[in-house]
PANU-644024 format. One record per residue (C-alpha): x, y, z; residue in three letters; chain. Coordinates in Angstrom, 3 decimals. Layout:
BEGIN
((X; Y; Z); "ala"; "A")
...
This chain:
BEGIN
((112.061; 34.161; -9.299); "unk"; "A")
((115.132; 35.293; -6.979); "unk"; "A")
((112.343; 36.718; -4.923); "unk"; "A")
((110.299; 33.919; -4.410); "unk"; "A")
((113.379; 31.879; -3.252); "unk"; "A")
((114.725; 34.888; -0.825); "unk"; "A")
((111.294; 34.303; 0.482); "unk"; "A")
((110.999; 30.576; 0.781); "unk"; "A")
((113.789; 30.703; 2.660); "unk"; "A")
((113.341; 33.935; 4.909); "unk"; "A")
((109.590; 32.053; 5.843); "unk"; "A")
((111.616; 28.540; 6.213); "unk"; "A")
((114.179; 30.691; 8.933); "unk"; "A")
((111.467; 32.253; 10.523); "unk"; "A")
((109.318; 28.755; 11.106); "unk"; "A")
((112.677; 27.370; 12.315); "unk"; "A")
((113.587; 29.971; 14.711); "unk"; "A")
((109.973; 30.052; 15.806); "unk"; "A")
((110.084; 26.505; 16.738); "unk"; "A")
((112.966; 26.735; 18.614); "unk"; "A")
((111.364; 29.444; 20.704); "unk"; "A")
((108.398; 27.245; 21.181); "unk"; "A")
((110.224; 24.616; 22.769); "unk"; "A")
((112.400; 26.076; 24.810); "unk"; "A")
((109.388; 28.095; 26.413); "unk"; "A")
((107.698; 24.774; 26.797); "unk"; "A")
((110.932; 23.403; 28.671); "unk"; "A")
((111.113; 26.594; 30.756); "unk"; "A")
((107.078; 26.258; 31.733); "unk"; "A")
((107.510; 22.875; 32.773); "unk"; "A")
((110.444; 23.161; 34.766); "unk"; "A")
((110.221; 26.631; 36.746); "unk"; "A")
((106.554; 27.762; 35.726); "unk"; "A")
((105.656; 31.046; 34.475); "unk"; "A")
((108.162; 32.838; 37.389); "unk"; "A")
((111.661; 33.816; 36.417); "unk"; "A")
((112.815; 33.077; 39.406); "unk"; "A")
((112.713; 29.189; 38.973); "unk"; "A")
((112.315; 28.179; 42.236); "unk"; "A")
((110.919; 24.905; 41.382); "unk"; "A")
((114.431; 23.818; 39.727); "unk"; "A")
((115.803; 24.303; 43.001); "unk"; "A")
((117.484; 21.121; 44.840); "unk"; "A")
((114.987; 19.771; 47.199); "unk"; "A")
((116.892; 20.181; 51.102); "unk"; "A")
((116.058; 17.229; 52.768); "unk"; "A")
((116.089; 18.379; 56.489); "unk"; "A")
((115.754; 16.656; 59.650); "unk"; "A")
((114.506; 17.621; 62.788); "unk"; "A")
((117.039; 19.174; 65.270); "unk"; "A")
((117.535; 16.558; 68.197); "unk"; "A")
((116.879; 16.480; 71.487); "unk"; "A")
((117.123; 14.741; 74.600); "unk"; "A")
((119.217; 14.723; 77.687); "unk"; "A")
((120.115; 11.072; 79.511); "unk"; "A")
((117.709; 9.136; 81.576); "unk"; "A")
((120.572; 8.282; 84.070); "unk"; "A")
((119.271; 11.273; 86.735); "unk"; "A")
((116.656; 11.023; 89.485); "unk"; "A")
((115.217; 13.687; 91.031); "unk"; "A")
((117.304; 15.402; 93.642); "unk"; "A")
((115.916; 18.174; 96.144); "unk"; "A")
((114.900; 21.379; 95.001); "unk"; "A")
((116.897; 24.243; 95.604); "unk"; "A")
((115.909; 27.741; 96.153); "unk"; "A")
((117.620; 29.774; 92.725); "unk"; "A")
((120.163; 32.578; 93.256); "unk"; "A")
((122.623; 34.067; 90.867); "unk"; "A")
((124.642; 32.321; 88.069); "unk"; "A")
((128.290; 32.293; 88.443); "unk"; "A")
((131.476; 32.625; 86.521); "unk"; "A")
((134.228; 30.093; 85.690); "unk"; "A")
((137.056; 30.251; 88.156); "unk"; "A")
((139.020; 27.218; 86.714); "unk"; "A")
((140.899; 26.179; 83.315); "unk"; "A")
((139.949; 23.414; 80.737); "unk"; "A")
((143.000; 21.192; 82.704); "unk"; "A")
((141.874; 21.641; 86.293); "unk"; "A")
((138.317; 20.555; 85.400); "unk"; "A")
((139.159; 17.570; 83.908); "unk"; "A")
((140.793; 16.506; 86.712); "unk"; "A")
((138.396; 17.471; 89.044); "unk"; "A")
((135.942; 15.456; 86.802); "unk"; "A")
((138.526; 12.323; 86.895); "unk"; "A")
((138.658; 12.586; 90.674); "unk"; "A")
((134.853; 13.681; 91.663); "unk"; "A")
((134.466; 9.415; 92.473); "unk"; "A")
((131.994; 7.497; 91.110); "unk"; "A")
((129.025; 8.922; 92.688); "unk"; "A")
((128.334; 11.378; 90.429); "unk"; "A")
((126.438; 10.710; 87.184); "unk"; "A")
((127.698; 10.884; 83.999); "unk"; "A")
((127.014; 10.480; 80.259); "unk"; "A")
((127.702; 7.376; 78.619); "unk"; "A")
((129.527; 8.436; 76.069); "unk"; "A")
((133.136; 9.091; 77.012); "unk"; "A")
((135.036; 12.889; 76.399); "unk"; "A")
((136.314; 15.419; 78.562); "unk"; "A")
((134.545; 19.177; 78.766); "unk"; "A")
((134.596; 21.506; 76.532); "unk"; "A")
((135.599; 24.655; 75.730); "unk"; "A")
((132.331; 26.119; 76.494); "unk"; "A")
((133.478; 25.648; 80.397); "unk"; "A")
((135.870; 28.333; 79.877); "unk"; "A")
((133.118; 30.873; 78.473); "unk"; "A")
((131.446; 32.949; 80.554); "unk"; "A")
((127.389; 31.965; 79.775); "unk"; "A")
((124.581; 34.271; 79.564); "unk"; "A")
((121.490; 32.337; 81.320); "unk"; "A")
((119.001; 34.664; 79.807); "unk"; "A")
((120.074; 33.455; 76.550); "unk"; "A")
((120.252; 29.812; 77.562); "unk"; "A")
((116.364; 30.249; 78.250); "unk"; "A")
((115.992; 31.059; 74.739); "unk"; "A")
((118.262; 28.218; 73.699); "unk"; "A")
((116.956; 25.806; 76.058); "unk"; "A")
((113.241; 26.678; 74.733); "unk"; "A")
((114.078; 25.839; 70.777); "unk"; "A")
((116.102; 22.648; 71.325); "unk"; "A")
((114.954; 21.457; 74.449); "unk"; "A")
((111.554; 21.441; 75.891); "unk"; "A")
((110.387; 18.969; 73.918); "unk"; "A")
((111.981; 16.649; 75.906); "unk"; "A")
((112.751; 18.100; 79.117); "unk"; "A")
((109.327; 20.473; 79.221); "unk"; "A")
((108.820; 23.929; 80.010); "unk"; "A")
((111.923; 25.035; 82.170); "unk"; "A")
((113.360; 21.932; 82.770); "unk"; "A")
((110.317; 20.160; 84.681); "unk"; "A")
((110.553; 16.915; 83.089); "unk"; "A")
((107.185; 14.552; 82.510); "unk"; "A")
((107.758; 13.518; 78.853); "unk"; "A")
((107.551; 9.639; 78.906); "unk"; "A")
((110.912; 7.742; 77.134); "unk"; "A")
((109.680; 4.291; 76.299); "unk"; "A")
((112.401; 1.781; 76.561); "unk"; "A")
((114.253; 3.183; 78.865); "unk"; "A")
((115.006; 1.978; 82.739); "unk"; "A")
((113.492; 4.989; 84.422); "unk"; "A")
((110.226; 5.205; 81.720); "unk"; "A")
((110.581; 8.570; 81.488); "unk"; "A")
((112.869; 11.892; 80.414); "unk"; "A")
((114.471; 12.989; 83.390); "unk"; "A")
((113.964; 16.530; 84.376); "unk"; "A")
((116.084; 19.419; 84.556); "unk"; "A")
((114.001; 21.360; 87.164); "unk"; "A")
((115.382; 20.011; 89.673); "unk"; "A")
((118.381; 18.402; 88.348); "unk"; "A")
((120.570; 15.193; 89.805); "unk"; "A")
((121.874; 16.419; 92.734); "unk"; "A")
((125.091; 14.588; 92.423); "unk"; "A")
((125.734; 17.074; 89.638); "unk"; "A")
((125.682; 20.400; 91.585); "unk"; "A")
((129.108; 21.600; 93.160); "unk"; "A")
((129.307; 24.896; 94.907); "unk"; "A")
((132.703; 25.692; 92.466); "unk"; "A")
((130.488; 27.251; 89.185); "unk"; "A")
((133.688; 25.457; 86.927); "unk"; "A")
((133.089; 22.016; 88.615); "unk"; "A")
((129.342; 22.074; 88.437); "unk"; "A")
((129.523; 23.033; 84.573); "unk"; "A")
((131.923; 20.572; 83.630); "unk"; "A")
((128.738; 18.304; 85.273); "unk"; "A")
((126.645; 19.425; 82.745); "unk"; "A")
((128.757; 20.213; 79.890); "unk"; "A")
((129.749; 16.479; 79.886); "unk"; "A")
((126.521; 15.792; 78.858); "unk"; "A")
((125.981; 18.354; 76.201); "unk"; "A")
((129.216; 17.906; 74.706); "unk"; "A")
((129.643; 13.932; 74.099); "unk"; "A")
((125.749; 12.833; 74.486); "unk"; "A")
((124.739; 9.866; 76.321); "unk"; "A")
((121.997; 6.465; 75.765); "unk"; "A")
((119.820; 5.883; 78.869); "unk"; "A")
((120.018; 2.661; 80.530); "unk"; "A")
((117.442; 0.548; 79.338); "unk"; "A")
((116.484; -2.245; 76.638); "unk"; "A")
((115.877; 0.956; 73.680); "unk"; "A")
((115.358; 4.293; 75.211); "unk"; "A")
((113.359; 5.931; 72.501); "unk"; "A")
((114.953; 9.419; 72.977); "unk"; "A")
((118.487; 9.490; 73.579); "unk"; "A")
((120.899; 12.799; 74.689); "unk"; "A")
((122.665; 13.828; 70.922); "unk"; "A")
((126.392; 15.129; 71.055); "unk"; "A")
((125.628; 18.966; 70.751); "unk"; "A")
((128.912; 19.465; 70.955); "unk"; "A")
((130.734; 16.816; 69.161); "unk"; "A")
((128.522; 17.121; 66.225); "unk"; "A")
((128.571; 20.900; 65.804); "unk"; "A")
((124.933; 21.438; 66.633); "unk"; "A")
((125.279; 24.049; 69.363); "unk"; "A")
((128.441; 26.174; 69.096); "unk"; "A")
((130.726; 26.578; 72.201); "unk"; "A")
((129.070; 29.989; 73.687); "unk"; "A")
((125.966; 28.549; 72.921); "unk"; "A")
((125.956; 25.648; 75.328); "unk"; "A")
((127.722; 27.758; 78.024); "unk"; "A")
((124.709; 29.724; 77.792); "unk"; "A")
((122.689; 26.866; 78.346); "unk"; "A")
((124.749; 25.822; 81.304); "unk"; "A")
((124.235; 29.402; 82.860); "unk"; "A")
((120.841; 28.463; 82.473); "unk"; "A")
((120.542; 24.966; 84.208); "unk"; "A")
((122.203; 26.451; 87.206); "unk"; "A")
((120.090; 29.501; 87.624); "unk"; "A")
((117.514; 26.856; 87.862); "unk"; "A")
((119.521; 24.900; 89.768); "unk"; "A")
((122.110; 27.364; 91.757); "unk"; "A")
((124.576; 25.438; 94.428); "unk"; "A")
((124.576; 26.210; 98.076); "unk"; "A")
((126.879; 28.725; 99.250); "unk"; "A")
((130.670; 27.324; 99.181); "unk"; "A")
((132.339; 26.264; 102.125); "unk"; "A")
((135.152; 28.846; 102.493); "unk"; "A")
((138.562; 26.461; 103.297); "unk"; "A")
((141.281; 28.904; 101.957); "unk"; "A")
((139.472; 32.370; 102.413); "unk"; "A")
((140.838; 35.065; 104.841); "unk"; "A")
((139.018; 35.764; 107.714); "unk"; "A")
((136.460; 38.445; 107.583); "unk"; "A")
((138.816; 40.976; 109.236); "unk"; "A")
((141.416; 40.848; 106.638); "unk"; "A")
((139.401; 40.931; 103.755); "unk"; "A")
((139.200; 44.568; 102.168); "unk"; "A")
((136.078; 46.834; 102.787); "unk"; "A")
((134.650; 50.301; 101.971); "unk"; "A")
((135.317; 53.036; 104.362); "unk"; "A")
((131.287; 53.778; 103.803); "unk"; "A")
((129.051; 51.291; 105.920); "unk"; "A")
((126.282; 49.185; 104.257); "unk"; "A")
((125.178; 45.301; 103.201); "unk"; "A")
((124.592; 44.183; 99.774); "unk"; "A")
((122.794; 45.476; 97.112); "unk"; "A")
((120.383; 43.560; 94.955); "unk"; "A")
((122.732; 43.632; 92.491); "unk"; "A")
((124.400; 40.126; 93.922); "unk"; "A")
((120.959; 38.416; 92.898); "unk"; "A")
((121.198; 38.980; 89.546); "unk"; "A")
((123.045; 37.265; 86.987); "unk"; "A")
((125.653; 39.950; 85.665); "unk"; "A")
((126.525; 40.222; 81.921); "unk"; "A")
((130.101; 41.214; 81.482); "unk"; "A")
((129.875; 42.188; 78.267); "unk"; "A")
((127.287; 44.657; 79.010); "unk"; "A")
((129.941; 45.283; 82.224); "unk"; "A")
((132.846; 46.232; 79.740); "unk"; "A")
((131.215; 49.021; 78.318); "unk"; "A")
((130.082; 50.479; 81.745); "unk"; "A")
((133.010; 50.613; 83.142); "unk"; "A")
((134.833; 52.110; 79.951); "unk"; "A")
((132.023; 54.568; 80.019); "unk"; "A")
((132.226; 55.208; 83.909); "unk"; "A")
((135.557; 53.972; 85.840); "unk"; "A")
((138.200; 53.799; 83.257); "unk"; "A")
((139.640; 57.752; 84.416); "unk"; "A")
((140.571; 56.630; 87.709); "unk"; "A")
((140.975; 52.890; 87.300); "unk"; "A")
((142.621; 52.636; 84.040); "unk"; "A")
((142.016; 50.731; 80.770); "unk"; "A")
((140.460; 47.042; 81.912); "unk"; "A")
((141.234; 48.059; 85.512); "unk"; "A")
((145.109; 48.190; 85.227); "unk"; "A")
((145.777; 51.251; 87.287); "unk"; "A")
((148.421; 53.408; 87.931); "unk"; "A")
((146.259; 56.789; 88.011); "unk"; "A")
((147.993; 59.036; 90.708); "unk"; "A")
((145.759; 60.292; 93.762); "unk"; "A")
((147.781; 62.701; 95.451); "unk"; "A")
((146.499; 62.658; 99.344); "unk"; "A")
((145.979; 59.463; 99.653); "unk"; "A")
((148.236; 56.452; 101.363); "unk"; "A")
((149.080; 54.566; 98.509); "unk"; "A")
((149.387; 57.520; 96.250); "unk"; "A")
((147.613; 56.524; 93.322); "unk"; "A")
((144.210; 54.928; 92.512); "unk"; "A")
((144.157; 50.885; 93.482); "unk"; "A")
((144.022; 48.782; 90.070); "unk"; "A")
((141.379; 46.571; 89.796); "unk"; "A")
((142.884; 44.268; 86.975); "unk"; "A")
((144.837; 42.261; 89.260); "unk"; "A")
((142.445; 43.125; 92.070); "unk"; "A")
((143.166; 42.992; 95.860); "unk"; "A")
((143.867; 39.163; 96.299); "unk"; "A")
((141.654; 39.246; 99.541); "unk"; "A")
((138.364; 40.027; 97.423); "unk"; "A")
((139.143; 37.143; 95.389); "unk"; "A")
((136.895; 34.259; 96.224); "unk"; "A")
((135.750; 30.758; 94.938); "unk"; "A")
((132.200; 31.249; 95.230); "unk"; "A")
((130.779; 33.650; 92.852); "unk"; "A")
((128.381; 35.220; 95.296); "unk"; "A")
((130.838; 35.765; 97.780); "unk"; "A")
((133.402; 37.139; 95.438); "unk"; "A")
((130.379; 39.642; 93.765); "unk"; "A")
((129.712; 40.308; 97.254); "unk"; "A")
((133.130; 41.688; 98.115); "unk"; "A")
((133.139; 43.800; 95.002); "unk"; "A")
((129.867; 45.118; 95.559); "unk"; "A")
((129.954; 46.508; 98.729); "unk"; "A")
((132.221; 49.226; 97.452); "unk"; "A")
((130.058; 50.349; 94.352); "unk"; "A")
((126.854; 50.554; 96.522); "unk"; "A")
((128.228; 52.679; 99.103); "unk"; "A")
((131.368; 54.058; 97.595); "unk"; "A")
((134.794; 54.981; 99.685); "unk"; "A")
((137.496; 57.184; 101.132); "unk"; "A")
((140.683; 55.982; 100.531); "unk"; "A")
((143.024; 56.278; 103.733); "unk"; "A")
((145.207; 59.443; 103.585); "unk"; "A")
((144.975; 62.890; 104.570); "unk"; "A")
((142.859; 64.352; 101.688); "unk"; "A")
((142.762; 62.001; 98.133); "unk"; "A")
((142.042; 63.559; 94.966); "unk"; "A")
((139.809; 60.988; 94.415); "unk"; "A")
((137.086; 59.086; 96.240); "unk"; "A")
((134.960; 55.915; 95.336); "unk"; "A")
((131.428; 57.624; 94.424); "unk"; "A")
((128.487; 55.666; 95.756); "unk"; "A")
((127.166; 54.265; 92.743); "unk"; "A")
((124.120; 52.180; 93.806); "unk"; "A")
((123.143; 54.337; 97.135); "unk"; "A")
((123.176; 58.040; 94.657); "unk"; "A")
((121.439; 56.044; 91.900); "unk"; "A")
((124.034; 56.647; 89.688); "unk"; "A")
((123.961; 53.457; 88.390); "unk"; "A")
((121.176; 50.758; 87.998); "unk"; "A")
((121.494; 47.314; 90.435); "unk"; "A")
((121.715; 45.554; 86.844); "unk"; "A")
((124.235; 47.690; 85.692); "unk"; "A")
((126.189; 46.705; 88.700); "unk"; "A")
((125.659; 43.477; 88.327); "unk"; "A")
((126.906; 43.600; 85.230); "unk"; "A")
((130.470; 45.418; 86.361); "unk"; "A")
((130.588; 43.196; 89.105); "unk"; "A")
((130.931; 39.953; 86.258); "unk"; "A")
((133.008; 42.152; 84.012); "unk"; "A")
((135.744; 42.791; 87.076); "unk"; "A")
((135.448; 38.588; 88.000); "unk"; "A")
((135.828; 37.602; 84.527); "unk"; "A")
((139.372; 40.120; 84.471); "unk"; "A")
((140.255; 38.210; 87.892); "unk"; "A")
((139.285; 34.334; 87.428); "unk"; "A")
């Protein structure tokens, strides 16, 4: 009899337990399917589409023939007054703000391209050309990029970026009745971080470079510093420079005479000044506004090289670009790493 009961109950237990299993398999099945992973009880991410636009408020300006990017020369403060100052002729966003921090960044325009081509062609087209139509808005259409409102380029890089950056960082609504596509706040709202829309910046303006600067508070010619060695420019002042890249060339290359980040103060016995020149401050008569003509300065000597004056110096400036020693790229790129130590 005990029996019978130890086995009622051991069958009741096992029905019980069985039952259980049953259901919470069922559950499990209709919930996440027959994987373990359970993907399908994941929260559903509602996502939207990453905006786009820039402001209808730009005609089309004349074209300019591209040359290299540039560097910031200028702080956050001295832009923004530039920007209050510039007069009314020049366009601006709608929204109101100051530039960003991404003026102060050095931008990589190759990288801008890339950035440019996942947020922006949509609107803008392929490089900036323009010819997407903006119902609603008082032009009718997105304006291009390629070229870009003229009253937006300035020959000082830090001036013409705050232009842009304006733009990028605040947003701005066409003028019209309802512009379909208006410019989002990249900035504002977090969409593009800070490097991200310098890079774009670099970008615009190697599409759309600035005519050569009018030199107002430059030495003349004959006071400015040159090589002992005679030569022009290299190619390397037509390309756009990364100084990144240009910090680890010149660890790898110039820091035994120049010094960590160009500071100096290696001796070179036989020469004038006795030691090697620093390059981090750098002779004040190289120094100039305009990118091209600063990179221009600076490369004359690593082309062609130079003797320093004295009766017979240790060491000499080695002709980097004329020996092949280094690449015109990788010159360019030492050429924005020693601008970016001396804006």
């Amino acid at each position: 009899m005990n029996d019978d009961v130890r086995k009622y109950i051991y069958r009741t237990l096992m029905i019980f337990i069985g039952g259980v299993l049953v259901w919470v398999g069922f559950i499990f099945v209709n919930a996440c399917g027959f994987s373990l992973a359970c993907k399908q009880a994941a929260a559903v991410v509602d996502r939207t589409p990453i905006p786009t636009l820039l402001p209808a408020t730009m005609p089309a300006p004349e074209r300019f023939v591209p040359t290299a990017t540039m560097s910031p020369t200028l702080t956050v403060a001295e832009a923004a007054t530039q920007m209050l100052n510039s007069g009314s002729d020049i366009a601006r966003p709608s929204n109101l703000g100051g530039p960003g921090e991404a003026i102060t960044l050095t931008g990589d325009a190759a990288a801008g391209a890339q950035i440019f081509a996942t947020n922006c062609i949509s609107c803008h087209g392929e490089k900036g050309v323009g010819g997407v139509s903006n119902p609603g808005s008082t032009d009718g259409t997105v304006p291009e990029l390629n070229p870009i409102d003229s009253t937006l380029i300035d020959p000082n890089y830090k001036t013409y970026a705050t232009n842009l950056d304006l733009f990028i960082q605040h947003g701005s609504t066409p003028a019209g009745t309802s512009p379909v596509f208006r410019m989002p706040a990249w900035g504002e709202s977090g969409t593009l971080p800070q490097q991200k829309i310098a890079d774009v910046i670099a970008y615009l303006i190697s599409l759309n470079p600035a005519p050569a600067a009018v030199a107002t508070a430059t030495p003349p010619e004959s006071d400015i510093a040159r090589p002992s060695n005679p030569g022009g420019p290299g190619d390397a002042v037509s390309l756009t420079g990364d100084a990144s890249a240009g910090e680890k060339l010149f660890a790898a290359n110039c820091v035994a005479c120049h010094g960590v980040k160009g500071v100096g103060g290696i001796p070179n016995s036989g020469s004038t000044d006795g030691t090697v020149p620093p390059l981090n401050p750098i002779d004040s008569t190289l120094v100039d506004p305009d990118y091209k003509t600063f990179a221009t300065n600076l490369d004359l000597f690593i082309q062609h090289g130079s003797t320093p004056a004295g009766t017979n110096s240790t060491f000499q400036m080695p002709a980097w670009g004329d020996l092949g020693l280094l690449k015109q790229q990788q010159i360019a790129d030492i050429i924005a790493y020693l601008i970016s130590l001396n804006k």
